[in-house]
C-alpha positions as CSV (number, residue, x, y, z in Angstrom):
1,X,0.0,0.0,0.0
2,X,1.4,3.4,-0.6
3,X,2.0,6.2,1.9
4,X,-0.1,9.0,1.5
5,X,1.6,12.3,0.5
6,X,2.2,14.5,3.3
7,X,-0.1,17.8,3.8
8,X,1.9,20.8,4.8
9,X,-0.7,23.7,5.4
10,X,1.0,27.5,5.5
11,X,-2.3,28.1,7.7
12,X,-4.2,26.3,9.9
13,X,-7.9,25.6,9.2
14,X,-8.8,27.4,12.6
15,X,-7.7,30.8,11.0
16,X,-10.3,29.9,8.4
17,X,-13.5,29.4,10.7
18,X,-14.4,30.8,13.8
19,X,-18.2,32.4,15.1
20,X,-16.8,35.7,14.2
21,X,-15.0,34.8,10.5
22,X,-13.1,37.5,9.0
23,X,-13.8,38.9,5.6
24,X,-13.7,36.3,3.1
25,X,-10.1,36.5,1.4
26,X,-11.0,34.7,-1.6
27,X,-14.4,36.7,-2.2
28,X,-12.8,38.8,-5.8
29,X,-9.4,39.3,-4.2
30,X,-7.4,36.2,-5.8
31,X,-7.3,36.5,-9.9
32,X,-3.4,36.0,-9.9
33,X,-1.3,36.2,-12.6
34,X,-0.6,32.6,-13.6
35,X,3.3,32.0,-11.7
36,X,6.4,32.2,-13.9
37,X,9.3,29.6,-13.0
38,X,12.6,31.1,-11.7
39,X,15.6,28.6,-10.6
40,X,14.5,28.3,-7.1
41,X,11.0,28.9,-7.2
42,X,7.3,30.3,-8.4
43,X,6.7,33.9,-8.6
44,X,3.4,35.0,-8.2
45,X,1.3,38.7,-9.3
46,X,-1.0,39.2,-6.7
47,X,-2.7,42.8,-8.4
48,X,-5.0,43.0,-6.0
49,X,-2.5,43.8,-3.1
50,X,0.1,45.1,-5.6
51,X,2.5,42.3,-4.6
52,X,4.8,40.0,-6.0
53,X,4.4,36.9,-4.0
54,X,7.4,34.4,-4.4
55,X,7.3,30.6,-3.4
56,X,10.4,29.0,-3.0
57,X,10.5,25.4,-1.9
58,X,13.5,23.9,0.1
59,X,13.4,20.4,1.4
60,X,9.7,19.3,2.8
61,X,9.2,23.1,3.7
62,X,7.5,26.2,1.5
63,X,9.2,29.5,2.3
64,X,6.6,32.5,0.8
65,X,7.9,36.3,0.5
66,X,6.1,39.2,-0.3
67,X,7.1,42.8,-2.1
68,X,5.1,45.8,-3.2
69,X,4.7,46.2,-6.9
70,X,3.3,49.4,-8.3
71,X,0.5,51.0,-6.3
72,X,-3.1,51.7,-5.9
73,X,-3.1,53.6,-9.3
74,X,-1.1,51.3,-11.7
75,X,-1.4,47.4,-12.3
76,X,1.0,44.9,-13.4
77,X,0.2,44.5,-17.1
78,X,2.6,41.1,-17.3
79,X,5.1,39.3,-15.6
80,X,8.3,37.2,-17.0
81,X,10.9,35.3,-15.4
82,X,14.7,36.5,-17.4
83,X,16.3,33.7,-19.4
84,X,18.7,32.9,-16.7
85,X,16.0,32.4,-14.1
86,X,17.9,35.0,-11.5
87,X,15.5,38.0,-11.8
88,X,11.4,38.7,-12.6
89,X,10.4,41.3,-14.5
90,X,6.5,43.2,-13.6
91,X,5.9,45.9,-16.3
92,X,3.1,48.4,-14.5
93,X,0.6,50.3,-16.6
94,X,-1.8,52.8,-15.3
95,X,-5.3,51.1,-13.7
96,X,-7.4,53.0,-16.1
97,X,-7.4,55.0,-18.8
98,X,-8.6,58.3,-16.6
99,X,-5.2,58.0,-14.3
100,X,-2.8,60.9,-15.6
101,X,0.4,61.5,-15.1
102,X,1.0,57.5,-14.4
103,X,4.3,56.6,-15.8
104,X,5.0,52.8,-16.8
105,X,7.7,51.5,-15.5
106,X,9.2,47.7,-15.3
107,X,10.4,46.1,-11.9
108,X,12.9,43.7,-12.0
109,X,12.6,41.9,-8.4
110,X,15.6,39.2,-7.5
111,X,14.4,35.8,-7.6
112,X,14.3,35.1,-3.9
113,X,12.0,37.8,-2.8
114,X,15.0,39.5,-0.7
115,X,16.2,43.2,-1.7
116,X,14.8,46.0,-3.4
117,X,13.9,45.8,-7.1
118,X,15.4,47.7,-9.9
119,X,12.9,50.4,-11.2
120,X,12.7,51.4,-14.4
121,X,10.9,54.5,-16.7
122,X,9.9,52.8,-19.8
123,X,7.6,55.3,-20.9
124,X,4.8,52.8,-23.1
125,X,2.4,50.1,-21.9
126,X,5.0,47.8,-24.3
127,X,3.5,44.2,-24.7
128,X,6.2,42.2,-25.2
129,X,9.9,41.8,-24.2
130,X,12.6,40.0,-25.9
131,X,15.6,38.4,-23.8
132,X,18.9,38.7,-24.7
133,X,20.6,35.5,-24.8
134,X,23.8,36.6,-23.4
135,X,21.6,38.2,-20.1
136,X,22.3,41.7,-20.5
137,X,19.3,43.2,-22.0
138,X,15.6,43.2,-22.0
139,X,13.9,45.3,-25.5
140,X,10.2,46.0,-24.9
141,X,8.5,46.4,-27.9
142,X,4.3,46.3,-28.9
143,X,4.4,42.6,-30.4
144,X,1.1,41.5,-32.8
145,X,-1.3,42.2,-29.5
146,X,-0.5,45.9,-30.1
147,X,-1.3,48.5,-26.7
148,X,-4.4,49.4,-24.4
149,X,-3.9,52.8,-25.6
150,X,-5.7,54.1,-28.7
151,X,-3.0,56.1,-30.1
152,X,0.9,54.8,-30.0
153,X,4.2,54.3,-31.6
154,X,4.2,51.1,-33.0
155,X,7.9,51.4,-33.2
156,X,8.8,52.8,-29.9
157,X,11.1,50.9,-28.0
158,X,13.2,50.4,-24.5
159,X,16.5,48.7,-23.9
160,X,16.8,47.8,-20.7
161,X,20.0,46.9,-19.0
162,X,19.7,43.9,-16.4
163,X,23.3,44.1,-15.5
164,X,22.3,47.8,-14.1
165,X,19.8,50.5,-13.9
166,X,19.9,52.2,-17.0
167,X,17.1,52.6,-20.1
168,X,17.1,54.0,-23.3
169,X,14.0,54.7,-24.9
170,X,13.9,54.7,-28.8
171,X,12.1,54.7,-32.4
172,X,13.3,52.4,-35.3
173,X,13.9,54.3,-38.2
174,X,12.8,52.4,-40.8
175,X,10.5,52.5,-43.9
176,X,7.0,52.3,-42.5
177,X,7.1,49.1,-41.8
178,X,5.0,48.1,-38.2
179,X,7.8,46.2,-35.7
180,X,6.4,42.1,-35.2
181,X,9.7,40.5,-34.0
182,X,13.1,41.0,-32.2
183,X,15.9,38.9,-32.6
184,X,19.6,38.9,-31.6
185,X,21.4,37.1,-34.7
186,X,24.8,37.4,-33.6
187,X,24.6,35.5,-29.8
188,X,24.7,32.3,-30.5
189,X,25.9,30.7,-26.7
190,X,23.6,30.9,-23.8
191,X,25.0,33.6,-21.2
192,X,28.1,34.4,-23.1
193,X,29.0,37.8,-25.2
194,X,29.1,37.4,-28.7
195,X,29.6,40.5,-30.2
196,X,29.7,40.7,-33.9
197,X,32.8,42.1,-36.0
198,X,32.5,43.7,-38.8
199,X,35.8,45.5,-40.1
200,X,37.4,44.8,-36.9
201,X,35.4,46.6,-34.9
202,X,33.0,44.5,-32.6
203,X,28.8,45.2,-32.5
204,X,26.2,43.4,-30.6
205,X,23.5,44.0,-33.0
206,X,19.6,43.4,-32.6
207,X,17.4,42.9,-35.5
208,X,14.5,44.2,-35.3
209,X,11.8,42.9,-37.9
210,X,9.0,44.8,-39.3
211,X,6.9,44.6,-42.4
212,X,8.9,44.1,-45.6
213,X,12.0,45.3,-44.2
214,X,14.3,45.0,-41.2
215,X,15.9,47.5,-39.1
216,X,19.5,46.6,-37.4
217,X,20.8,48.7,-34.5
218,X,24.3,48.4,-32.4
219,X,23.0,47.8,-28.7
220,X,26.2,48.5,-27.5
221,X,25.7,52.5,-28.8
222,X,22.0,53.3,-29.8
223,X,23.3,56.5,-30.6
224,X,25.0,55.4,-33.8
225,X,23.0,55.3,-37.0
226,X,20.4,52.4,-37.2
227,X,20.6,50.7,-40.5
228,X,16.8,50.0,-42.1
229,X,16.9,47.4,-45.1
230,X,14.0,47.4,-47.1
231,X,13.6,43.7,-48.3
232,X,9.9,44.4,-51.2
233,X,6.9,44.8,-50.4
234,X,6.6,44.4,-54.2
235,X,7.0,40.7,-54.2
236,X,5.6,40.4,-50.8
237,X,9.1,40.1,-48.8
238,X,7.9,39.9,-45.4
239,X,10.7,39.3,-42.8
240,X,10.3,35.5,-40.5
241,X,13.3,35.4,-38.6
242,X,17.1,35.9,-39.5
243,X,20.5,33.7,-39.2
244,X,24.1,35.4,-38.8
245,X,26.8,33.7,-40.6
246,X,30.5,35.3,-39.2
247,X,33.0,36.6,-41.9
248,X,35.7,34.1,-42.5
249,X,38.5,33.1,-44.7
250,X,35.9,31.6,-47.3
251,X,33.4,35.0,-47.3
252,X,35.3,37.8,-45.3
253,X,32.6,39.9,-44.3
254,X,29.7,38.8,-41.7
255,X,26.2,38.2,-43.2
256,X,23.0,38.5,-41.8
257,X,20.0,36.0,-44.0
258,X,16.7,37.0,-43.0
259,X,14.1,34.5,-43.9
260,X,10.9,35.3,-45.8
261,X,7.3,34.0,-44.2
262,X,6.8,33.5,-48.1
263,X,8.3,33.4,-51.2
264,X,11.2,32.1,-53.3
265,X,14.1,34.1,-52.0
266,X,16.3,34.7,-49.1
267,X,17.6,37.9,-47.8
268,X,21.5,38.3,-47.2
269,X,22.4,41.1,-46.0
270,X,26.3,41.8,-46.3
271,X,27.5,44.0,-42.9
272,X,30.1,46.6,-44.1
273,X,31.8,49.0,-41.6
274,X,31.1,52.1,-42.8
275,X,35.2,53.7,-41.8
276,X,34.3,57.1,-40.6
277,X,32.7,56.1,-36.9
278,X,29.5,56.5,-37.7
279,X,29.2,52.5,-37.6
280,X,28.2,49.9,-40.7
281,X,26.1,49.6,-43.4
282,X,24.2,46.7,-45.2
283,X,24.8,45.5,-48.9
284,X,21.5,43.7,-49.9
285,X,21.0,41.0,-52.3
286,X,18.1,38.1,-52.9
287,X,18.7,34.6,-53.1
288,X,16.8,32.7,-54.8
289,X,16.3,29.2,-53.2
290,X,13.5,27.0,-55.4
291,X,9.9,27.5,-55.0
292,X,9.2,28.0,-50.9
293,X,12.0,28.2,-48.1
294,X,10.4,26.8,-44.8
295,X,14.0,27.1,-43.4
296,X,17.8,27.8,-43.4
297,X,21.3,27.2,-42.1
298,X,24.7,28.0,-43.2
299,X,27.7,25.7,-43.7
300,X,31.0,25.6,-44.9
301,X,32.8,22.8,-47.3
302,X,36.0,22.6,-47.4
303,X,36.2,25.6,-50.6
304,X,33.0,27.1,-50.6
305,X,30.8,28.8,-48.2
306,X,27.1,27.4,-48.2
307,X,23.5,28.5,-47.4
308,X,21.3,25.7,-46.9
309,X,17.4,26.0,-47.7
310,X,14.8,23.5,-47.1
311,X,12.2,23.8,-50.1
312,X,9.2,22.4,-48.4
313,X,7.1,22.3,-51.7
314,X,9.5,20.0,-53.2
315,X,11.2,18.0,-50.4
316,X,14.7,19.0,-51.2
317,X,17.5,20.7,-50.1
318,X,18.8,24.0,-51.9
319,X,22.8,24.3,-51.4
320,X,23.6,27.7,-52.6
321,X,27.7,29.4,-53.0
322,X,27.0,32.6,-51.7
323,X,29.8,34.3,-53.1
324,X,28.3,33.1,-56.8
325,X,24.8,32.5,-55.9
326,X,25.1,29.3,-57.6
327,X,24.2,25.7,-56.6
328,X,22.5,22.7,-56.7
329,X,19.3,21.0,-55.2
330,X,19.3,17.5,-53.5
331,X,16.1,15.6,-53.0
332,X,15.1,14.3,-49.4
333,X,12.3,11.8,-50.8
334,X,10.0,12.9,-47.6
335,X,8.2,15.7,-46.2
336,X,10.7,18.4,-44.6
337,X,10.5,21.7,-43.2
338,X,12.9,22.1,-40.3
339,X,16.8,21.8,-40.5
340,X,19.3,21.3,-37.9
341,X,23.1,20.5,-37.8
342,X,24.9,17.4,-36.2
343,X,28.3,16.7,-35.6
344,X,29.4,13.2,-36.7
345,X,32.6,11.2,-36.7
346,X,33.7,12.5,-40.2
347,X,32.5,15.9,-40.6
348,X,28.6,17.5,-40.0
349,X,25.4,15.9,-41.4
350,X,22.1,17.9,-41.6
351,X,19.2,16.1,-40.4
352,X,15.3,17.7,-42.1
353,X,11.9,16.8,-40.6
354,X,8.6,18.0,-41.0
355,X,5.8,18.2,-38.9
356,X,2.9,15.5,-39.6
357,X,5.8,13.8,-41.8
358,X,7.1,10.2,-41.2
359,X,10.5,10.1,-41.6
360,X,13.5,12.1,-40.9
361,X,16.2,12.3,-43.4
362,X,19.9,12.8,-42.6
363,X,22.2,13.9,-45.2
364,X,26.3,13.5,-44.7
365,X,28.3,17.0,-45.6
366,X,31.5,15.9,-45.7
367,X,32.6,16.4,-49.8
368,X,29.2,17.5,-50.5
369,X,30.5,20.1,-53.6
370,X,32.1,16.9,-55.2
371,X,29.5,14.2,-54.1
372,X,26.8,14.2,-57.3
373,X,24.1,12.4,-56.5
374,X,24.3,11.9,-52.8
375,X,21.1,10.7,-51.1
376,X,20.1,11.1,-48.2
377,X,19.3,8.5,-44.9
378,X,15.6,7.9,-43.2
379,X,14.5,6.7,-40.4
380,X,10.8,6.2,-40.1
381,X,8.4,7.0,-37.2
382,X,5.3,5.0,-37.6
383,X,2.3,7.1,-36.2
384,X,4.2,10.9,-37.6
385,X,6.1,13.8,-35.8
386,X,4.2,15.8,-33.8
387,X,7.0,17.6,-32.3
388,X,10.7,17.1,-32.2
389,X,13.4,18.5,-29.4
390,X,16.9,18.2,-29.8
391,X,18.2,16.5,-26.7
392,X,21.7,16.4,-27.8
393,X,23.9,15.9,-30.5
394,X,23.3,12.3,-30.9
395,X,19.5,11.7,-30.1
396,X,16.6,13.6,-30.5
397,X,12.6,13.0,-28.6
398,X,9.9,13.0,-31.0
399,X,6.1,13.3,-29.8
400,X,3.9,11.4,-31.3
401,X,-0.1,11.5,-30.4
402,X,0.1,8.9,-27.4
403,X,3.8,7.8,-28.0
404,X,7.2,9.1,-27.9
405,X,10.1,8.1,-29.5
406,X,13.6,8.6,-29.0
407,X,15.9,8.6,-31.9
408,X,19.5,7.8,-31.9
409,X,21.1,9.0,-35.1
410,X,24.8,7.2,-34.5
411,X,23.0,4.0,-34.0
412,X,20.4,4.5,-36.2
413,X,17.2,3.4,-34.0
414,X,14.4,4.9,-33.0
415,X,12.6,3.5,-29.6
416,X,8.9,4.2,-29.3
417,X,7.3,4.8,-25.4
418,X,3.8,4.9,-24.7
419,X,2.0,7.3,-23.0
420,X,-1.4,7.9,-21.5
421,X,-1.4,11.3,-23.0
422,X,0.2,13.4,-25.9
423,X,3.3,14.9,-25.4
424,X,3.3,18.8,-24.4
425,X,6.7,20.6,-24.6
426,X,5.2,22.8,-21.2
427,X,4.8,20.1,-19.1
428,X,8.8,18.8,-19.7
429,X,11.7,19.2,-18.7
430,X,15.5,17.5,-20.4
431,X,17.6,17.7,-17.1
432,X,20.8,15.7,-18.2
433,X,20.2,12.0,-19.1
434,X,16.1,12.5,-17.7
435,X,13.6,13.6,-19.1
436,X,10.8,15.1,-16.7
437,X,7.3,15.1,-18.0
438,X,3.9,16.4,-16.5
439,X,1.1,17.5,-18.5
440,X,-1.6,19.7,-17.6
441,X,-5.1,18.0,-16.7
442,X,-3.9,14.7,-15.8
443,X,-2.3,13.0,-12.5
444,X,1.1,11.4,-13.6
445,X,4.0,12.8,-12.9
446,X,6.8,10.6,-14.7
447,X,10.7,10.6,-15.6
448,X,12.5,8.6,-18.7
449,X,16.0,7.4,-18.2
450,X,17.4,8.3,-21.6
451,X,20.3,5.9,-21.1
452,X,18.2,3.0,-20.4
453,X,15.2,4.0,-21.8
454,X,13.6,3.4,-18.7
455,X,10.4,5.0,-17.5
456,X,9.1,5.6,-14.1
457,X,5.6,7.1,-13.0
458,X,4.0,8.6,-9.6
459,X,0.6,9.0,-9.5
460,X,-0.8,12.3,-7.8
461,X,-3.6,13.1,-5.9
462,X,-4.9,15.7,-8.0
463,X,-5.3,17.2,-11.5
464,X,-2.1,18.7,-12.8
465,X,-2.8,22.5,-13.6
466,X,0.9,23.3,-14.7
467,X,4.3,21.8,-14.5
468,X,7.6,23.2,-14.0
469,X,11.2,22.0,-13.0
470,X,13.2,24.5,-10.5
471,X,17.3,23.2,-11.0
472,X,17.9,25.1,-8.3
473,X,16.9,22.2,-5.6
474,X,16.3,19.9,-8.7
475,X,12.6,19.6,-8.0
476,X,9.9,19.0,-10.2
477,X,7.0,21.3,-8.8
478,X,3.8,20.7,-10.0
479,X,0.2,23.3,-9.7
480,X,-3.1,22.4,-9.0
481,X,-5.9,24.4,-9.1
482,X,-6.6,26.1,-5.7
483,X,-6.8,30.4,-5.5
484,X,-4.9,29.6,-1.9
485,X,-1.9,27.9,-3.2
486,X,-1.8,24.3,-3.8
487,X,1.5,22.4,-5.4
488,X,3.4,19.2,-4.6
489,X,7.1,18.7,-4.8
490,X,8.5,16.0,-6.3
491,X,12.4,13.9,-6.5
492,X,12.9,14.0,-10.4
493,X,15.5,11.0,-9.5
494,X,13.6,9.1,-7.0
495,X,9.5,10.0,-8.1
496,X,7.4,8.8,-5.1
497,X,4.7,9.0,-2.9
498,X,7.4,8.6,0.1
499,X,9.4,11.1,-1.0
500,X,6.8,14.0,-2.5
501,X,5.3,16.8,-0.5
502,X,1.9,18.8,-0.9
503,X,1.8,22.0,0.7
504,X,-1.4,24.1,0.4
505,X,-2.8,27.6,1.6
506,X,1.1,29.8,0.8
507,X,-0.6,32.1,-1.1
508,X,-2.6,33.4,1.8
509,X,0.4,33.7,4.5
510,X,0.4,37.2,4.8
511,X,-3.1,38.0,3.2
512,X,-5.6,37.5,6.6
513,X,-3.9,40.1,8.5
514,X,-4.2,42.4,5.5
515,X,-8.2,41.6,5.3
């Protein structure tokens, strides 16, 4: 017989009743912001306290701080966790459209609840924010939801620095064009700088992507002269995302591809230094790359520096020189519309899927300008890819209605699980050789040995309403539905009744005394 799980309460069920019961705390007073993951915890938005309320878990115990967001006049529009899990960001708006003189200003809180947050003036009710892979900046933008206002700058933008307390606020100069995307092409490793040289002078560029054109800006010195490209409207050019290609011996100057969401061409955009300070300049040119181009990497042969195009209309590869803009086209015989890059014992191979498809081709590199007629690998996946994740350079997990499957490229094989539900990337986690999984609206928690293939599964008490993994105490943390906190803690290495904890009622230490 299994143990139950053990019930931790923040609050006794005394302070709840009583002849003389105090106001009701859950009567309109708990519509939280759903909690964003940080490395040691959950971070709630309480809005109707103004408060950031921060749940960190630590051995069978719940720790629960709270700190003062905004005020009585502004709420917190959206919360986000930054991409190395240290800080949360709170962006505060005004309450209502009749508050004046409000300004909006973003919080960035540290993880743990402890210290005073950064403040910053940010000037727009901004709906979006991209992160920075290297940590150092947040850009707020309006993404496709647009603003609460009626009038706005569709281009206005802050760039926030997380390293310190500075903002600039700024509008694109560009063509027209209304700002959907940001992207930083040039950092390529998770939390390291990566600046970009062009003429031997180094740039951390953003590119910022707008209608039919794309506007590219140093980071490092807003102040120097942004660089708008405009890529035709005329034959409906209209900018998907963008791939950075560093200037070496075979093509000496960096280039920037930016990806069209239709069409038959590819952008490059050749980054010059411009020689007089007032910092570079982009040389365009189209590529044409078959009928459709669903996606794109770049790759180098011994003599000649490649772009590679998936043409998903066709199911083929597009190799093009891009020094000549000449090439060749090699068939896949499947569906494909996503490329990625593996490293194998005698060069790279690039490996093409294709959502819905059921096969995955692999092609070797190695030669590839002097290999005519080179076919490519498959390996089939009976029921279709639903989704893919790389795990690693070797193996990648494919989902798969009710079944997962774990390919191994070196070996060639490709090892189905079942599962009583369909795989959702938000309720996993890959921590090392396990992969975590919980999805929302059932009650299994379960982890995969990816060496061994080996599955293990704990059965909950309740509904899963959202799953996260916290590598700070490696704990999987799982949410049920309850407006006064409710979660249970789980061993990713040792999932068990035994060993999990439930602790209910944390978001309401604090709150009674307030009522």
């Amino acid at each position: 017989m299994q143990p139950p799980l053990r019930l931790r309460s923040c609050l006794t069920l005394a302070l709840l009743a009583g002849a003389c019961a105090p106001p009701d705390p859950y009567e309109g007073s708990f519509d939280l912001l759903p909690p964003v993951t940080t490395r040691d915890g959950l971070v709630w938005v309480d809005p109707a306290r103004d408060e950031v309320v921060f749940v960190l878990p630590k051995g069978e115990s719940v720790t629960t701080r709270r700190a003062a967001v905004g005020d009585e006049h502004t709420v917190v529009a959206w919360s986000a966790a930054t991409r190395d899990r240290n800080s949360v960001l709170a962006l505060t708006i005004p309450a209502s459209a009749k508050e004046e003189d409000i300004d909006e200003q973003l919080y960035r809180f540290p993880a743990d609840g402890k210290g005073d947050p950064v403040v910053y003036d940010v000037r727009a009710p901004f709906t979006a924010a991209a992160l920075s892979p290297d940590h150092r900046r947040a850009i707020l933008y309006f993404g496709g939801d647009g603003s609460s206002e009626q009038l706005h700058n569709a281009n206005q933008i802050a760039i926030v620095d997380l390293k310190g307390k500075g903002v600039e606020n700024v509008t694109l100069n560009g063509f027209g064009g209304t700002l959907k995307s940001v992207e930083f092409p040039g950092q390529i490793v998770e939390g390291e700088e990566t600046p970009i040289l062009i003429g031997g002078v180094a740039h951390d560029i953003a590119a910022f992507l707008a209608d039919s054109e794309v506007v590219l800006m140093d980071l490092d010195d807003p102040a120097l002269d942004q660089v708008a490209v405009p890529l035709g409207s005329d034959i409906g050019f209209s900018p998907r995302t963008t791939l950075l290609r560093p200037g070496n011996g075979l093509f000496a100057d960096p280039a920037l591809f930016v990806l069209s969401a239709q069409g038959s061409e590819v952008g490059m955009l050749t980054l010059i230094d411009e020689g007089d300070g007032s910092g570079f300049t982009a040389q365009i040119s189209l590529i044409p790359v078959g009928q459709t181009s669903s996606d794109f990497l770049f790759y180098d042969s011994a003599s000649v520096p490649y772009l590679i195009t998936v043409d998903a209309a066709a199911g083929a590869l597009v190799f093009t020189d891009i020094r000549t803009q000449g090439g060749f086209v090699v068939p896949l015989g499947s569906a494909a519309q996503r490329l990625f890059l593996r490293d194998t014992g005698g060069g790279k191979q690039v490996v093409a899927w294709a959502r819905n498809g059921t096969q995955i081709a692999t092609l070797d590199l190695g030669g590839i300008e002097d290999s005519l007629g080179r076919k490519p690998k498959h390996l089939k996946i009976e029921t279709g890819i639903d989704e893919l994740v790389v795990l690693d350079n070797d193996r990648v997990l494919i989902g798969s209605g009710n079944k997962l499957y774990v390919v191994d490229f070196p070996e060639e094989q490709v090892t189905p699980l079942s599962s009583q539900v369909p795989y959702d990337p938000r309720g996993s986690a890959l921590v090392g050789d396990r992969l975590l999984l919980g999805t929302a609206g059932q009650s299994w928690v379960s982890t995969v040995d990816l060496q061994t293939l080996n599955p293990e599964s704990m059965l909950l008490d309740d509904l899963i309403g959202a799953f996260h993994y916290l590598p700070g105490p490696d704990r999987i943390v799982v949410t049920h539905d309850d407006p006064a906190g409710h979660l249970t803690i789980v061993d990713p290495a040792d999932p068990s009744r035994s060993t999990s904890h439930v602790h209910w009622g944390f978001l309401l230490q604090g709150v009674l005394d307030q009522e």
